[in-house]
C-alpha positions as CSV (number, residue, x, y, z in Angstrom):
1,X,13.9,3.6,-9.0
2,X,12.4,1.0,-6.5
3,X,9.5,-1.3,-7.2
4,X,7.1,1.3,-5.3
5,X,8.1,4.3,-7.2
6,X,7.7,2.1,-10.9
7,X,4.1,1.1,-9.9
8,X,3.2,4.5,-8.9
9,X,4.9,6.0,-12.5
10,X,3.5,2.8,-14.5
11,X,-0.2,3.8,-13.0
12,X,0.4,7.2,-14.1
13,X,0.6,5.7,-17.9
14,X,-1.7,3.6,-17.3
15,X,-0.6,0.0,-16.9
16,X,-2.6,-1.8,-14.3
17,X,-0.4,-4.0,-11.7
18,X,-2.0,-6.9,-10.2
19,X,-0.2,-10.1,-8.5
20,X,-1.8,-13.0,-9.6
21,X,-0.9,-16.4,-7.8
22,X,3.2,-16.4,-8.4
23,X,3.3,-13.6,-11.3
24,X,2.2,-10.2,-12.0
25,X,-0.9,-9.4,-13.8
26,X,-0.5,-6.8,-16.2
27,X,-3.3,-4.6,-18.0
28,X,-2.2,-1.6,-20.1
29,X,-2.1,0.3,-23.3
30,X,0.2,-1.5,-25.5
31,X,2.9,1.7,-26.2
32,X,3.1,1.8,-22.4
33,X,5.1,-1.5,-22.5
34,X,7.9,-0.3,-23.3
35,X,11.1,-2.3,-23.4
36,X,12.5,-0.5,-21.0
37,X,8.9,-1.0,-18.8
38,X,9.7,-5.0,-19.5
39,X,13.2,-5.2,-19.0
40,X,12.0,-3.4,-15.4
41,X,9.5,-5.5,-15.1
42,X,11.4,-8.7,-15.8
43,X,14.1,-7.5,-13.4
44,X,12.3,-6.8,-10.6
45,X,9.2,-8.9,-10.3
46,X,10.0,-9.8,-7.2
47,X,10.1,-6.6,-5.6
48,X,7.5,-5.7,-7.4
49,X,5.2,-8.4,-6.2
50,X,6.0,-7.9,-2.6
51,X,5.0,-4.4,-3.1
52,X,1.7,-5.0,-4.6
53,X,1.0,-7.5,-1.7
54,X,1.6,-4.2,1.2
55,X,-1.0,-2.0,2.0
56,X,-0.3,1.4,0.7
57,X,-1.6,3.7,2.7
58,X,-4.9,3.4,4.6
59,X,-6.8,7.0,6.5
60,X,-7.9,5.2,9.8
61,X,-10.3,7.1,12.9
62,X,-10.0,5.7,16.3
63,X,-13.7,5.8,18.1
64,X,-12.5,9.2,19.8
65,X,-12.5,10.7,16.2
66,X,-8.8,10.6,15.7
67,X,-7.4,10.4,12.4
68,X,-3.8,9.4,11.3
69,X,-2.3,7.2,8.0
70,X,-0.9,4.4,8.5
71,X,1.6,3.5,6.1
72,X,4.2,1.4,5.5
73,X,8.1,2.4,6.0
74,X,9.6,5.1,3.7
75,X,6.2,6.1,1.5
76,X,6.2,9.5,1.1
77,X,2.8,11.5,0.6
78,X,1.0,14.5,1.2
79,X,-0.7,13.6,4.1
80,X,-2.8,16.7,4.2
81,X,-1.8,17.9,7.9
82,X,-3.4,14.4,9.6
83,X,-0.4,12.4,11.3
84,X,1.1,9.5,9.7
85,X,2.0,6.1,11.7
86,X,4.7,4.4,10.5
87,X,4.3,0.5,9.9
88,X,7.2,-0.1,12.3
89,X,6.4,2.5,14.8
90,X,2.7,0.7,14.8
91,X,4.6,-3.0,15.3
92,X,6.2,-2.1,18.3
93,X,3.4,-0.1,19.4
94,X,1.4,-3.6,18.7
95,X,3.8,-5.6,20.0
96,X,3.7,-3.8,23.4
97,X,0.4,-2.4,24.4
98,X,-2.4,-4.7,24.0
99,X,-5.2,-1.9,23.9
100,X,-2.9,-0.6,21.1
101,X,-3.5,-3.9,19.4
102,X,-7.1,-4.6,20.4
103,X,-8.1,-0.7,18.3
104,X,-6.1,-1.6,15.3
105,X,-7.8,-5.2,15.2
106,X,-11.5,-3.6,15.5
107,X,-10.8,-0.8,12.5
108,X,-9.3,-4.0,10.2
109,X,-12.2,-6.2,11.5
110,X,-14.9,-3.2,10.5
111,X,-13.0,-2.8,7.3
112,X,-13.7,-6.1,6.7
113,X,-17.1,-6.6,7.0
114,X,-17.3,-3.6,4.8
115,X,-15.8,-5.5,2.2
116,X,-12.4,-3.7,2.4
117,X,-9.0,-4.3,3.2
118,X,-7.3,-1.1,4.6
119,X,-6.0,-0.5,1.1
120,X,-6.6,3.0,-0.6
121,X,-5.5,2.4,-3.9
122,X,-4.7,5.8,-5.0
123,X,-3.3,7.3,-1.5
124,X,0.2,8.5,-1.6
């Protein structure tokens, strides 16, 4: 199991990951920490914390009225028939067509000032 699939299972049982400054900050039931939940824990907080920090997944619409996910590398969902970017597909993309970049910039801009941060907590 990697750190992405364990957070999605421990949210499912309800333990509530959060990273806060260098550790993780951890609300749940008490039988849901289990020792083999801690042991996991213990032994991968560092994946674990890198994958709290990613985006999951986040629904975007370009002005035209397009719609696709973008999400990071390997995630696996059901995207409900709308395309999914990958985050490495989208780099490139970035990397090497400015009016590529200048799009993705304005929809995390407006997401922004909206008080939002392209994350969808429970989109998978």
């Amino acid at each position: 199991m990697n750190a992405t699939q364990f957070i999605s299972e421990a949210r499912g049982h309800g333990i509530k990951l959060a990273v806060k400054g260098d550790g993780l900050d951890i609300d749940a039931p008490k039988d849901a920490l289990t020792p083999d939940v801690m042991a996991f824990m213990k032994g991968h907080k560092a994946e674990i914390i890198e994958a709290l920090r990613l985006p999951l997944a986040a629904l975007l619409e370009l002005p035209d009225g397009r719609r696709f996910w973008l999400a990071p590398d390997g995630m696996t969902f059901d995207a409900g028939g709308i395309p999914i970017l990958r985050r490495s597909v989208m780099d490139k993309l970035v990397a090497t067509n400015a009016d590529v970049k200048t799009e993705i910039m304005a929809l995390i801009d407006a997401a922004h000032e909206l008080g939002g941060d392209l994350r969808m907590s429970d989109e998978r």
